[in-house]
Backbone of each chain as ProteinMPNN parsed JSONL, in Angstrom:
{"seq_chain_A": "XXXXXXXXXXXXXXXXXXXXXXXXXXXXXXXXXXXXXXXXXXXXXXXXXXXXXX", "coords_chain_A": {"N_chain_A": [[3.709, -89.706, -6.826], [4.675, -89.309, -10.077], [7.157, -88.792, -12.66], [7.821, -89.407, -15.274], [8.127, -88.845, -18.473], [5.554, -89.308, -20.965], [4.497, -88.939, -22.797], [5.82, -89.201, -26.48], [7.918, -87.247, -28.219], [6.792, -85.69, -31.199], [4.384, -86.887, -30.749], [1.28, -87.061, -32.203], [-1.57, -85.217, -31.889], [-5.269, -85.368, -31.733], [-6.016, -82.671, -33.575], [-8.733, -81.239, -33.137], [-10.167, -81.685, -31.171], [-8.445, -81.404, -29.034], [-7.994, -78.616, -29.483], [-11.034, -77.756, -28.981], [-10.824, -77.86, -26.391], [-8.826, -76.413, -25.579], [-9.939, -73.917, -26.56], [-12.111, -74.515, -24.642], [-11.18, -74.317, -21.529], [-10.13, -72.142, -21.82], [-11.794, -70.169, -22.148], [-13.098, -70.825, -19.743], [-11.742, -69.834, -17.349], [-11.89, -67.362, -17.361], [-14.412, -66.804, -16.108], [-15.53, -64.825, -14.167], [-16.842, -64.929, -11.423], [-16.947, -66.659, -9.546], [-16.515, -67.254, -6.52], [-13.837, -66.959, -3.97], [-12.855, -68.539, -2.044], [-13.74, -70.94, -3.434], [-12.387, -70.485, -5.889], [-9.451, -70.967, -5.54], [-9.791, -73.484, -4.271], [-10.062, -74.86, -6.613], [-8.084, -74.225, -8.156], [-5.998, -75.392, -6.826], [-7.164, -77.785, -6.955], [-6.13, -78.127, -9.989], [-3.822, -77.502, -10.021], [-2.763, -79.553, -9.0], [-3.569, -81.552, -10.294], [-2.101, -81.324, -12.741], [0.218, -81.591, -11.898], [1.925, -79.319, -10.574], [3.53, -76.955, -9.131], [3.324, -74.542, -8.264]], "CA_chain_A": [[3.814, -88.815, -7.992], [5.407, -89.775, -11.236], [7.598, -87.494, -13.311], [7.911, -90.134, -16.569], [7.631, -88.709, -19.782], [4.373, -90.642, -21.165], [4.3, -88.694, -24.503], [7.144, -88.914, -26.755], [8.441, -85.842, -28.814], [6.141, -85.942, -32.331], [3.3, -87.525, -30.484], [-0.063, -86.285, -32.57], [-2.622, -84.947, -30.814], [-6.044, -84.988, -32.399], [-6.563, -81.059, -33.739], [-10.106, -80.347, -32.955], [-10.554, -82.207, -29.548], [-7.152, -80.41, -28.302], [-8.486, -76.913, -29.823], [-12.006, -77.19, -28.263], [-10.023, -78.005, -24.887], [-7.94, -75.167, -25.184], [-10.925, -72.871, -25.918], [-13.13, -74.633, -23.242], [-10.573, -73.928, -20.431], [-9.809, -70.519, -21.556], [-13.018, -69.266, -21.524], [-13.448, -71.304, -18.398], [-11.261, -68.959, -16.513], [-11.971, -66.044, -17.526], [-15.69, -66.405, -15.586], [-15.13, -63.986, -12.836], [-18.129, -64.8, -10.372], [-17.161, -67.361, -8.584], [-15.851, -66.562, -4.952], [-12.508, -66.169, -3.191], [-12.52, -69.768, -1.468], [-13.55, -71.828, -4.679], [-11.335, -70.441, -6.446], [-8.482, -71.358, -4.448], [-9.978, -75.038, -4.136], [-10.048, -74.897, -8.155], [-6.664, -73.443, -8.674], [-4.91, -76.289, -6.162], [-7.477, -79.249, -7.573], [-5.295, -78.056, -11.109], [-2.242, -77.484, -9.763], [-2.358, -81.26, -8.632], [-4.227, -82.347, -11.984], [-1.309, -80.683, -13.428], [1.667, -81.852, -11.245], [2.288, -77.845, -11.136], [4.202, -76.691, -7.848], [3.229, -72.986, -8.136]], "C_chain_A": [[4.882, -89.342, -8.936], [6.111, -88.768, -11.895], [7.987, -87.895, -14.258], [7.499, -89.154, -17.976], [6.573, -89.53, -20.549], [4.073, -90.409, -22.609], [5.189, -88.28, -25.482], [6.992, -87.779, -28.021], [7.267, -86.574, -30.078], [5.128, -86.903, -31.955], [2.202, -86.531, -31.052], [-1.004, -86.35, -31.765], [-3.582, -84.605, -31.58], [-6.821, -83.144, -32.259], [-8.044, -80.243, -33.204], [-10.357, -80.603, -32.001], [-9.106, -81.339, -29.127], [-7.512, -79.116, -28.441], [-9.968, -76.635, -29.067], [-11.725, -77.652, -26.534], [-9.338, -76.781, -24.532], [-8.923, -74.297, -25.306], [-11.772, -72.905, -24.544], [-12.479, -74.011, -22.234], [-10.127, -72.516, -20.641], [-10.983, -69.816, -21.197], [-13.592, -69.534, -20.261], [-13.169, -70.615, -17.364], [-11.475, -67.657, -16.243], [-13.343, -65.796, -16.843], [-14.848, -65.644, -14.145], [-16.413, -63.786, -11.551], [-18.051, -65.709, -9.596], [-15.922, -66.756, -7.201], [-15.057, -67.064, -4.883], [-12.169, -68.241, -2.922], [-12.728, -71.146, -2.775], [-12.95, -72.003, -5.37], [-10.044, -70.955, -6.495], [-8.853, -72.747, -4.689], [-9.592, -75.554, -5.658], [-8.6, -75.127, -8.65], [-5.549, -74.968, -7.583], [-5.519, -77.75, -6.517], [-6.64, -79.194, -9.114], [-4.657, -78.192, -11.298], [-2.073, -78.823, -9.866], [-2.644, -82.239, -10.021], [-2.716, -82.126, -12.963], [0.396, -81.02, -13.068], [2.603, -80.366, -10.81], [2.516, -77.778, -9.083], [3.663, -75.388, -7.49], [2.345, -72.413, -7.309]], "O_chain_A": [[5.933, -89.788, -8.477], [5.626, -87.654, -11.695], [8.753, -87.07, -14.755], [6.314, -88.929, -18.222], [6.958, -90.685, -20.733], [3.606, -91.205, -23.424], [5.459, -87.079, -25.512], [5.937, -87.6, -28.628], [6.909, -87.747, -29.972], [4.912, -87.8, -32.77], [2.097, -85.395, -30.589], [-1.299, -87.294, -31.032], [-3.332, -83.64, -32.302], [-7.601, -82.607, -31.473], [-8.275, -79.055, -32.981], [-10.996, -79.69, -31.479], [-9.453, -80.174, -28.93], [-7.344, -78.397, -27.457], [-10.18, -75.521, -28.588], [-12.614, -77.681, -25.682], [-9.294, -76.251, -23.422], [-9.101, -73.653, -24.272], [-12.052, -72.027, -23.728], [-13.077, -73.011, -21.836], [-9.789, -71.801, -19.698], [-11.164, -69.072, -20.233], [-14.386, -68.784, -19.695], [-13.965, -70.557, -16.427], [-11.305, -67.004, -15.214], [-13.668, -64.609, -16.872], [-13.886, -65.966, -13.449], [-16.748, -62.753, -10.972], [-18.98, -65.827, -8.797], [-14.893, -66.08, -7.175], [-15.022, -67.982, -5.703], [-11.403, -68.951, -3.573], [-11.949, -72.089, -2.915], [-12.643, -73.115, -5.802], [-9.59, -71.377, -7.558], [-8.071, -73.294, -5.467], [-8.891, -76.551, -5.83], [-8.152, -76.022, -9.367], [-4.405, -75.265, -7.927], [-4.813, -78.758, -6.465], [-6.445, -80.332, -9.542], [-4.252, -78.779, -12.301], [-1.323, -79.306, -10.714], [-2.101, -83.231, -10.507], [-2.452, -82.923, -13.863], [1.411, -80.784, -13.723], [3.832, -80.395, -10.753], [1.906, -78.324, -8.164], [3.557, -75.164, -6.284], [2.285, -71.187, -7.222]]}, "seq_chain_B": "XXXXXXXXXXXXXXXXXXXXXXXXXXXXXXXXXXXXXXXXXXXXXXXXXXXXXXXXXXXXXXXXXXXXXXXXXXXXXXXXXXXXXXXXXXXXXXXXXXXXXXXXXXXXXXXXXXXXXXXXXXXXXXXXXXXXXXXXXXXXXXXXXXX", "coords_chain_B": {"N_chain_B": [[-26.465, -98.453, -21.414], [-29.205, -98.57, -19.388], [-31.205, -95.897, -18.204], [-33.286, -94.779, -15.927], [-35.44, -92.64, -16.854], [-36.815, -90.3, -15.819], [-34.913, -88.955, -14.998], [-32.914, -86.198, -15.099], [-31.191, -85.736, -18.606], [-27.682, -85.438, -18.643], [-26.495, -83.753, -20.596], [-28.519, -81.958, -21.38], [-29.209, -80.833, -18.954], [-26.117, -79.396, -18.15], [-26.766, -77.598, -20.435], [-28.776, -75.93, -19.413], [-27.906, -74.654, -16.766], [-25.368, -73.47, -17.971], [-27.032, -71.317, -19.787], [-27.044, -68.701, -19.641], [-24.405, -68.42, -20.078], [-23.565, -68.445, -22.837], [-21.122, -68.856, -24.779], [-19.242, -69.959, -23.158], [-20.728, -72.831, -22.588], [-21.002, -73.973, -25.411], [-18.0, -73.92, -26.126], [-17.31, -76.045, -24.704], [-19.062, -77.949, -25.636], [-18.306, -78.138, -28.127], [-16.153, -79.441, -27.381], [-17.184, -82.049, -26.303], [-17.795, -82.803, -28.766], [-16.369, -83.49, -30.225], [-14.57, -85.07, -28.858], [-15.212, -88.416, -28.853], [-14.457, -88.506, -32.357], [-11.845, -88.575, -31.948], [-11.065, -90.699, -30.708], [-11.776, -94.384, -29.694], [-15.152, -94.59, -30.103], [-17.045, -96.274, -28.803], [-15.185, -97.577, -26.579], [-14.821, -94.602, -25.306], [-17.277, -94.384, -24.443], [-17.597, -96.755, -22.725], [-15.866, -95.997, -20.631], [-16.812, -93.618, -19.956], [-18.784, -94.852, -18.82], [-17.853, -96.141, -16.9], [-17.115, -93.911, -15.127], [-19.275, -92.509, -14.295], [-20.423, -94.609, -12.173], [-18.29, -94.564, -11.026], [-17.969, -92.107, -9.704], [-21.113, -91.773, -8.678], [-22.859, -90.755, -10.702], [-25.159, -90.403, -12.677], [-25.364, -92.362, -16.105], [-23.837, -90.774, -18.99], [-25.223, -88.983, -21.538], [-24.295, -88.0, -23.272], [-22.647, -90.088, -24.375], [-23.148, -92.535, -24.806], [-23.955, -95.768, -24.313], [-24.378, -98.952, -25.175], [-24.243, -102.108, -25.221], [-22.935, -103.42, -22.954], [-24.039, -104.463, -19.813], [-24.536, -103.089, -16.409], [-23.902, -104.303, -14.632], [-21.816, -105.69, -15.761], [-19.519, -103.922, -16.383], [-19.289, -103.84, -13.985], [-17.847, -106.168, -13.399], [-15.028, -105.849, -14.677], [-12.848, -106.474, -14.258], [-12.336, -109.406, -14.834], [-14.801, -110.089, -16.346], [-15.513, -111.559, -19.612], [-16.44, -110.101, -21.518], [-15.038, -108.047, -22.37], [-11.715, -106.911, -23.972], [-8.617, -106.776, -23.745], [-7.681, -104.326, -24.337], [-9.903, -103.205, -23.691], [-10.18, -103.384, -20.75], [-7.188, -102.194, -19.986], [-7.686, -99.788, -20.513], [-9.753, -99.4, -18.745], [-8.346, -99.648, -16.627], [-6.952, -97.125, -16.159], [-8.885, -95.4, -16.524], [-10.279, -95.526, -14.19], [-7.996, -95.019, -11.978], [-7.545, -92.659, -12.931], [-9.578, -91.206, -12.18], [-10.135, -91.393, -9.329], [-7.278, -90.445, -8.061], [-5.953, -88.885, -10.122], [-3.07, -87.462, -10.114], [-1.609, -89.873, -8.863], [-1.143, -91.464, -10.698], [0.166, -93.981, -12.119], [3.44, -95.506, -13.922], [2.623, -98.173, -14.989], [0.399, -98.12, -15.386], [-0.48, -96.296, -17.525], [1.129, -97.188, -19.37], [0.65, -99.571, -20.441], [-1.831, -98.577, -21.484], [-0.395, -97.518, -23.944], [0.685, -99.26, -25.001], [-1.422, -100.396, -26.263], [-3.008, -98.239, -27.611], [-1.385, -96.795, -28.33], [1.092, -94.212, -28.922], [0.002, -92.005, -30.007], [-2.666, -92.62, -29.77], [-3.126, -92.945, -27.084], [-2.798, -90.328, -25.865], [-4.801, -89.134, -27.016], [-6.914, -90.423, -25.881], [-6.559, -89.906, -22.974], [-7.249, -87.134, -23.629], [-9.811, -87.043, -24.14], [-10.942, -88.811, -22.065], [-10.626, -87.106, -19.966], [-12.504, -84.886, -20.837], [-15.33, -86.133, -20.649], [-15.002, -86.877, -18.039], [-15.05, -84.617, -17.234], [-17.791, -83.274, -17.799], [-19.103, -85.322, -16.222], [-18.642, -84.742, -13.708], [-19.15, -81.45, -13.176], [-22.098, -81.899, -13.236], [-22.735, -83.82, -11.56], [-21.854, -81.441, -9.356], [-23.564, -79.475, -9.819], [-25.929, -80.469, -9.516], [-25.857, -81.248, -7.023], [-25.342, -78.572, -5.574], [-28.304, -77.801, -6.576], [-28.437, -76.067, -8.575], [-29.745, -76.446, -11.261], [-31.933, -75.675, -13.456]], "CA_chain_B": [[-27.123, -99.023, -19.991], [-30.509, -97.841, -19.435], [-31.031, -95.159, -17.256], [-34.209, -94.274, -15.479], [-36.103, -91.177, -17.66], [-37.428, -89.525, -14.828], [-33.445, -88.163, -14.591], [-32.326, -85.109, -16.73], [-29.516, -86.088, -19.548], [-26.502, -84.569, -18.325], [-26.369, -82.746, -21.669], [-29.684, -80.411, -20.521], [-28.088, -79.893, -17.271], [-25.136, -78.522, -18.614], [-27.05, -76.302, -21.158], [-29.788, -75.135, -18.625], [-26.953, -73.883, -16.227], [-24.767, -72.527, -18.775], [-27.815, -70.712, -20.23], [-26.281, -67.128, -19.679], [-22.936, -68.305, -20.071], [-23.116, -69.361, -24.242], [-19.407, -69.039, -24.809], [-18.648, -71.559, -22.256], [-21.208, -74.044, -23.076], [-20.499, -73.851, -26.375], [-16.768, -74.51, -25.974], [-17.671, -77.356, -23.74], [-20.005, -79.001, -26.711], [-17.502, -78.552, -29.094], [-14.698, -80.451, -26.666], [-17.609, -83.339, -26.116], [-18.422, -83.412, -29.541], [-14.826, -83.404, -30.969], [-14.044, -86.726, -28.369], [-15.752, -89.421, -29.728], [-13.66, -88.5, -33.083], [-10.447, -88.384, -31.341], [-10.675, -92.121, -29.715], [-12.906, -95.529, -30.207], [-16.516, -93.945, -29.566], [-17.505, -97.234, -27.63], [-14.116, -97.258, -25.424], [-14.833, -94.124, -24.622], [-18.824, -94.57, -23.551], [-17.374, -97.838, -21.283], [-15.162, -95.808, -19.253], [-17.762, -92.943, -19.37], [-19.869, -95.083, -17.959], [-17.229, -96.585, -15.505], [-16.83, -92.83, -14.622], [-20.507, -92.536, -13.59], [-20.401, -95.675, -11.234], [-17.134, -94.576, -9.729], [-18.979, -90.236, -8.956], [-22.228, -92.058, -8.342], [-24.365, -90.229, -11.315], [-26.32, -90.92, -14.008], [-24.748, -92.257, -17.483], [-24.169, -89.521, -19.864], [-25.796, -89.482, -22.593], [-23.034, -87.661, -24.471], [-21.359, -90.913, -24.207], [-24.225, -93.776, -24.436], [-23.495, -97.062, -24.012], [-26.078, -100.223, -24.989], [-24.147, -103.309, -25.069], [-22.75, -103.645, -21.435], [-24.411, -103.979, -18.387], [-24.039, -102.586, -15.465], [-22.954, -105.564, -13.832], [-20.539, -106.816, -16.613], [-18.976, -103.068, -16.092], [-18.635, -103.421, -12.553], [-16.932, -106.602, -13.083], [-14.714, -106.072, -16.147], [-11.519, -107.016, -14.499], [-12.729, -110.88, -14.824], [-15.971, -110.069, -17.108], [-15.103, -111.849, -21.096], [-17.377, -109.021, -22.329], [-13.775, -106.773, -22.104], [-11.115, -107.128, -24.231], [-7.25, -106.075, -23.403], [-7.58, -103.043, -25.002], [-10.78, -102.147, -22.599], [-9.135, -103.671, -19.747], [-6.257, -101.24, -19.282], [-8.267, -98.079, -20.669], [-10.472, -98.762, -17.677], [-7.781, -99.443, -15.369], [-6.268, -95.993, -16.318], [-9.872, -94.752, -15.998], [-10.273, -95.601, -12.289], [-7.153, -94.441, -11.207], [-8.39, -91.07, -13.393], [-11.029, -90.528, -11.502], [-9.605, -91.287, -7.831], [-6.332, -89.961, -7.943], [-4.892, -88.674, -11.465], [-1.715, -87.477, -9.59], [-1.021, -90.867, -8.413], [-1.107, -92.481, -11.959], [1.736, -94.7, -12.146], [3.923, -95.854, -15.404], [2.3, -99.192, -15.827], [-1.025, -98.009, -15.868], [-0.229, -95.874, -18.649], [1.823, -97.896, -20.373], [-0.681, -100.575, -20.78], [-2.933, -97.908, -22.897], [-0.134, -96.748, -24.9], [0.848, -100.309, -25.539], [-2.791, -101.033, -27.313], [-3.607, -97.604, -28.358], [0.161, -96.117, -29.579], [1.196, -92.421, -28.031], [-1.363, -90.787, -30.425], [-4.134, -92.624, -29.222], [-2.921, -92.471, -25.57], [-2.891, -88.364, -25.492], [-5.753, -88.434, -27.17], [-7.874, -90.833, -25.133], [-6.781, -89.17, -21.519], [-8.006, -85.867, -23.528], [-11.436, -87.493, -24.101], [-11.194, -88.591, -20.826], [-11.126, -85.829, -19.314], [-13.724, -84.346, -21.254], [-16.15, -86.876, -20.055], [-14.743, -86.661, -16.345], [-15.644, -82.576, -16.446], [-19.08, -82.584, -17.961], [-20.324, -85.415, -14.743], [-17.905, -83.664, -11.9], [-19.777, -80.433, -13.422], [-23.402, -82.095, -13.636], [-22.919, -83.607, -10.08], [-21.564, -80.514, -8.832], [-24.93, -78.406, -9.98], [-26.802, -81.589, -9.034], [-25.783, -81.716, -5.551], [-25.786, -77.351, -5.459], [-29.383, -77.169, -6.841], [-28.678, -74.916, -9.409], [-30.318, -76.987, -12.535], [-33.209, -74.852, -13.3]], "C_chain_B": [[-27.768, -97.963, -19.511], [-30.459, -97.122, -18.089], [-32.362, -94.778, -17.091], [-34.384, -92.954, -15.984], [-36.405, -90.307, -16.711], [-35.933, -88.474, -14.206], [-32.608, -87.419, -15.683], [-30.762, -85.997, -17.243], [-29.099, -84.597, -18.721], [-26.398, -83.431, -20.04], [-27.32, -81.317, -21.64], [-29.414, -80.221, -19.401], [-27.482, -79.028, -17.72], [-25.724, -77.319, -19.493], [-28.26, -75.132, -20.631], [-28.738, -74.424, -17.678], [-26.279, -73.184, -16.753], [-25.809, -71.6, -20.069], [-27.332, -69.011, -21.034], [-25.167, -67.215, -19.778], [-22.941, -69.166, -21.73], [-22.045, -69.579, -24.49], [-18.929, -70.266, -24.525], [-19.213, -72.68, -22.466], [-21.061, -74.549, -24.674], [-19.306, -74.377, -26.831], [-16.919, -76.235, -25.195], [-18.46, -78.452, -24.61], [-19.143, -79.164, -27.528], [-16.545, -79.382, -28.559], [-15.824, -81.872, -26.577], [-18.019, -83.809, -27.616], [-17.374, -83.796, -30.531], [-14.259, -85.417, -29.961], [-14.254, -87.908, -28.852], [-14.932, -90.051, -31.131], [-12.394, -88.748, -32.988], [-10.151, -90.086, -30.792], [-11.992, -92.9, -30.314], [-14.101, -95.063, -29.739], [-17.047, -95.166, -28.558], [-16.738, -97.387, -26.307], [-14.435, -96.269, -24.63], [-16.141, -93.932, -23.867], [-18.308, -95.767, -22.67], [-16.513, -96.817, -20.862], [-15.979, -94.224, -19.337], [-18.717, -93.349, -18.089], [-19.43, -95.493, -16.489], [-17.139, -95.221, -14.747], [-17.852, -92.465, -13.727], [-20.5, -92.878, -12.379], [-19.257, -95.023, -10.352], [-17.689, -93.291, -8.941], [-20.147, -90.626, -8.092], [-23.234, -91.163, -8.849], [-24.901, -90.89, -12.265], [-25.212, -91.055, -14.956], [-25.145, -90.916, -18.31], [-24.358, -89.523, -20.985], [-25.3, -89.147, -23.639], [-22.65, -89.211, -25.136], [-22.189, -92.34, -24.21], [-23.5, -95.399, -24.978], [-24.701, -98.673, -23.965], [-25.582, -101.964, -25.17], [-23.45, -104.325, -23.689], [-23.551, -102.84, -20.468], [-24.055, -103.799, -18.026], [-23.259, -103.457, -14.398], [-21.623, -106.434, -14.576], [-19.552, -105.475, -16.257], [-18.83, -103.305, -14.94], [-17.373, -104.715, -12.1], [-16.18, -106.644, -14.111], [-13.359, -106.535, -16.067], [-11.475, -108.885, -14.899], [-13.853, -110.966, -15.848], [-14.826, -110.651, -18.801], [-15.55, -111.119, -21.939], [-16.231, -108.227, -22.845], [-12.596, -107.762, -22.769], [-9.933, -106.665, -23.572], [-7.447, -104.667, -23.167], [-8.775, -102.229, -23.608], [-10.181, -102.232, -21.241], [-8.275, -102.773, -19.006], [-6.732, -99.704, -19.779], [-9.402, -97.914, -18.782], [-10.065, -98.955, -16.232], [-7.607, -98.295, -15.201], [-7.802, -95.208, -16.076], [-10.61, -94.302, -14.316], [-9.111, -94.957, -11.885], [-6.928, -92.616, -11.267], [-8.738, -90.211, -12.503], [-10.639, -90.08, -9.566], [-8.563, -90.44, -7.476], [-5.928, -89.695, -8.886], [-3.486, -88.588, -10.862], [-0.98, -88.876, -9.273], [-0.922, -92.168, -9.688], [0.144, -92.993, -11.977], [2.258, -95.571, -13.839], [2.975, -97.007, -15.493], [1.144, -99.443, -16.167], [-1.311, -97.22, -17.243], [0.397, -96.245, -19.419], [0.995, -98.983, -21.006], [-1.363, -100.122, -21.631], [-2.232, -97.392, -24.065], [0.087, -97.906, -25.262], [-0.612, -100.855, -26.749], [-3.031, -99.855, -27.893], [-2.821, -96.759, -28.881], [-0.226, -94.867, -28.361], [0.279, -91.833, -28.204], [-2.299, -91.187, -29.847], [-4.01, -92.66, -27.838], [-3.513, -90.966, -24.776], [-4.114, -88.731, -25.941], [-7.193, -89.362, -26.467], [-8.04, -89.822, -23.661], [-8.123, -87.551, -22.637], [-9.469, -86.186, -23.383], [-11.843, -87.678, -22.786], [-11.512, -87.504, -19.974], [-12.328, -84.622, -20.022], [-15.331, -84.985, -20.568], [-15.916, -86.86, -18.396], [-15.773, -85.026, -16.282], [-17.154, -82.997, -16.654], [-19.447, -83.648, -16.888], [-19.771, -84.889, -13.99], [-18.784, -82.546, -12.083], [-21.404, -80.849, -13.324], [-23.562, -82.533, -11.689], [-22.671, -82.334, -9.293], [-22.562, -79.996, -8.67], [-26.059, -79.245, -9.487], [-26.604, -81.052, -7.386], [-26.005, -79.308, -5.124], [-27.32, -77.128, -5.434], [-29.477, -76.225, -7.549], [-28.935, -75.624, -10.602], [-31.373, -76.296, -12.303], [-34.344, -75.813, -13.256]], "O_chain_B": [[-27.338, -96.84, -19.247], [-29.874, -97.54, -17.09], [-32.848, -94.359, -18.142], [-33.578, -92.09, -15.637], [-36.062, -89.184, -17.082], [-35.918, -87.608, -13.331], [-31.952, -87.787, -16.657], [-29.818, -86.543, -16.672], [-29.602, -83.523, -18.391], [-26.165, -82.224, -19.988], [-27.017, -80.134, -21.799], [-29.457, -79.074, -18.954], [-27.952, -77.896, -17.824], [-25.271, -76.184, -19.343], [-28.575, -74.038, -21.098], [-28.768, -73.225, -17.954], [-26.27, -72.042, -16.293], [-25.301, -71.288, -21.146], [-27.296, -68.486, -22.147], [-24.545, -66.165, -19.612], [-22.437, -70.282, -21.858], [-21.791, -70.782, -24.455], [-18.448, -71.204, -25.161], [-18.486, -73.668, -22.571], [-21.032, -75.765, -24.862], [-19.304, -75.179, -27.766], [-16.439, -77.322, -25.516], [-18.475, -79.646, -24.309], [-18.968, -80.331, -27.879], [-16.028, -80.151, -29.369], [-15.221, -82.917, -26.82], [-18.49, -84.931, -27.802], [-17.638, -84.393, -31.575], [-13.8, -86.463, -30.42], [-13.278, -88.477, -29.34], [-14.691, -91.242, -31.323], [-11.787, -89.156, -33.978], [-9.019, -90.5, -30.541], [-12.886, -92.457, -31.035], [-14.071, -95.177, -28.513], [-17.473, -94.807, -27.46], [-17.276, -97.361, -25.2], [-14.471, -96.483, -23.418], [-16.139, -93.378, -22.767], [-18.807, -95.636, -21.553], [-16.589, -97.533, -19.864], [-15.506, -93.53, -18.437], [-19.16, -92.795, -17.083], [-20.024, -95.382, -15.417], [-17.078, -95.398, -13.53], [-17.595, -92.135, -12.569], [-20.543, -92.062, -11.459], [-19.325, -94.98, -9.124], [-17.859, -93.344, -7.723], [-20.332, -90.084, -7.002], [-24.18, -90.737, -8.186], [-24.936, -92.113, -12.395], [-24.251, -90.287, -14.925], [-26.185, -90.259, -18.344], [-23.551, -90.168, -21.655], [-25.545, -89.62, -24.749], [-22.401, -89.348, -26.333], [-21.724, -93.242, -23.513], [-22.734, -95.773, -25.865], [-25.438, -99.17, -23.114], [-26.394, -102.887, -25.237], [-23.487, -105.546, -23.541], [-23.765, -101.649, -20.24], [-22.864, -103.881, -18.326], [-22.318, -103.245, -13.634], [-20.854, -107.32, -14.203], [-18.531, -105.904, -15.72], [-17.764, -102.768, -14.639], [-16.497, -104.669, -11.235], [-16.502, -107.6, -14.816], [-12.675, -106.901, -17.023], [-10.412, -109.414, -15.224], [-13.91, -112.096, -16.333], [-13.692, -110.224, -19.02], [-15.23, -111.271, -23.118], [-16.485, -107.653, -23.904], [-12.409, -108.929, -22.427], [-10.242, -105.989, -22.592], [-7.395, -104.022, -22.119], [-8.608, -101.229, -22.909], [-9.73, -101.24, -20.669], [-8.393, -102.519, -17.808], [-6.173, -98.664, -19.432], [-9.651, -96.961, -18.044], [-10.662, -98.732, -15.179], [-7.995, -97.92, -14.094], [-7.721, -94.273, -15.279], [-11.117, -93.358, -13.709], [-9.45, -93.999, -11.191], [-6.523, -91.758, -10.483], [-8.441, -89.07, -12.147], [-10.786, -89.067, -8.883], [-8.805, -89.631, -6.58], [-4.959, -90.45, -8.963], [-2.72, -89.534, -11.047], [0.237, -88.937, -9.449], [-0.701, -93.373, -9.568], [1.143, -92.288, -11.83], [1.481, -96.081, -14.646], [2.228, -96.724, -16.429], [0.692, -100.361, -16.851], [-2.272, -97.509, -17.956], [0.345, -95.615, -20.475], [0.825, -99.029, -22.224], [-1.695, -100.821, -22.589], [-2.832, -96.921, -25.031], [-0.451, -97.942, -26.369], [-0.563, -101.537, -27.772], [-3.395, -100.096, -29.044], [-3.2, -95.982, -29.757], [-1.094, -94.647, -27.517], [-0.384, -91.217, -27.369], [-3.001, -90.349, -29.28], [-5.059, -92.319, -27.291], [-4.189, -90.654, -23.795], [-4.861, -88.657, -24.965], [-8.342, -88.936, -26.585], [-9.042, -89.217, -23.279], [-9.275, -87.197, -22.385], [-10.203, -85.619, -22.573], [-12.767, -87.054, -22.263], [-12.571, -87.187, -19.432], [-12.782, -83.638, -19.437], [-16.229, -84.278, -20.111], [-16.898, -86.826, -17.654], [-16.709, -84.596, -15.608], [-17.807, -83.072, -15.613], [-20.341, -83.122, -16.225], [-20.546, -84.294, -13.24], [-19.453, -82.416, -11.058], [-22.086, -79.824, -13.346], [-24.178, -81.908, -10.825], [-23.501, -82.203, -8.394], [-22.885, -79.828, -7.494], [-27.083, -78.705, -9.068], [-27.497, -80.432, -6.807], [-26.908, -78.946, -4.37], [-27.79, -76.432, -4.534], [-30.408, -75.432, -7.413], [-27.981, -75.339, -11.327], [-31.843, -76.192, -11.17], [-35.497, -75.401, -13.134]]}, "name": "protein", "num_of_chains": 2, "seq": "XXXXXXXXXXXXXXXXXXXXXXXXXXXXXXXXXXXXXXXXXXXXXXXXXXXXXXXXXXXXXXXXXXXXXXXXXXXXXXXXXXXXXXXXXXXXXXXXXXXXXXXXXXXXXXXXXXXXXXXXXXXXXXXXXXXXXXXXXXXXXXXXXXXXXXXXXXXXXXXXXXXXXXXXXXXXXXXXXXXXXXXXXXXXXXXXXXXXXXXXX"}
């Protein structure tokens, strides 16, 4: 695991591919039909995508 | 790189499953149709396609690709077809796909070196746009839920 900074401060991020990312994954979450154990698999394949401890 | 017809585009996958879910497919077209813009549209169909080869599905047709074979892609660390620039986008693509967590500085440094910070961020984002819709197409593939 790495913990480098890779994108420096005032790095642009193209507006419309970053905005239909942030809608995709919001509305992504918000589906409420998938079961108990997927979820879970989901939520710790993210965490790790994410470097996220929580 | 031609793909046997007899095998749904990943693009009618995705919109036959997300049928009852418009919102989401919707959002999901606008993030694949926004990538392309965001990064070199050919860069990102070669490491689409390397993405394929590494899952084991079909090219996506979001993301089409007609001047490398499949065999110059499989060898591109030695292939002359591949410049620098593709070179370390599709090192950083393999290590994507296998392990993101385990990405290490000099694999990313390599892409920001040819494609600057901005185009760095905004390739992984493409990337990963193209990673979800085949992880999501194999996924429903291998389920059986494509209608």
């Amino acid at each position: 695991m790495t913990r480098s900074v890779r994108l420096p401060r005032g790095t642009r991020i193209d507006a419309d591919l970053l905005g239909a990312l942030v809608h995709w994954q919001a509305v992504a979450v918000l589906q409420d039909e998938v079961d108990p154990m997927t979820t879970e698999l989901v939520r710790l394949r993210c965490a790790r995508h994410h470097d996220c401890h929580t | 790189m031609a793909e046997a017809t007899d095998i749904a585009e990943t693009s009618q996958v995705l919109q036959q499953v997300l049928a009852d879910r418009p919102d989401v497919h919707r959002h999901l077209s606008d993030a694949w149709t926004a990538a392309p813009g965001a990064v070199d549209a050919r860069l990102l169909s070669l490491c689409s396609a390397r993405i394929a080869t590494l899952l084991g599905g079909p090219a996506d047709d979001a993301f089409p690709l007609d001047d490398v074979t499949p065999s110059q892609l499989t060898s591109w660390p030695t292939s002359d077809v591949f410049d620098d620039t593709d070179r370390a986008c599709l090192a950083f693509t393999e290590q994507f796909v296998i392990d993101v967590a385990s990405l290490d500085d000099a694999t990313a440094n390599a892409v920001v070196d040819h494609l600057g910070a901005d185009g760095f961020g905004n390739f992984v984002n493409a990337l990963l746009v193209a990673e979800q819709r085949q992880r999501l197409r194999l996924i429903w593939d291998r389920l059986e839920v494509t209608p």
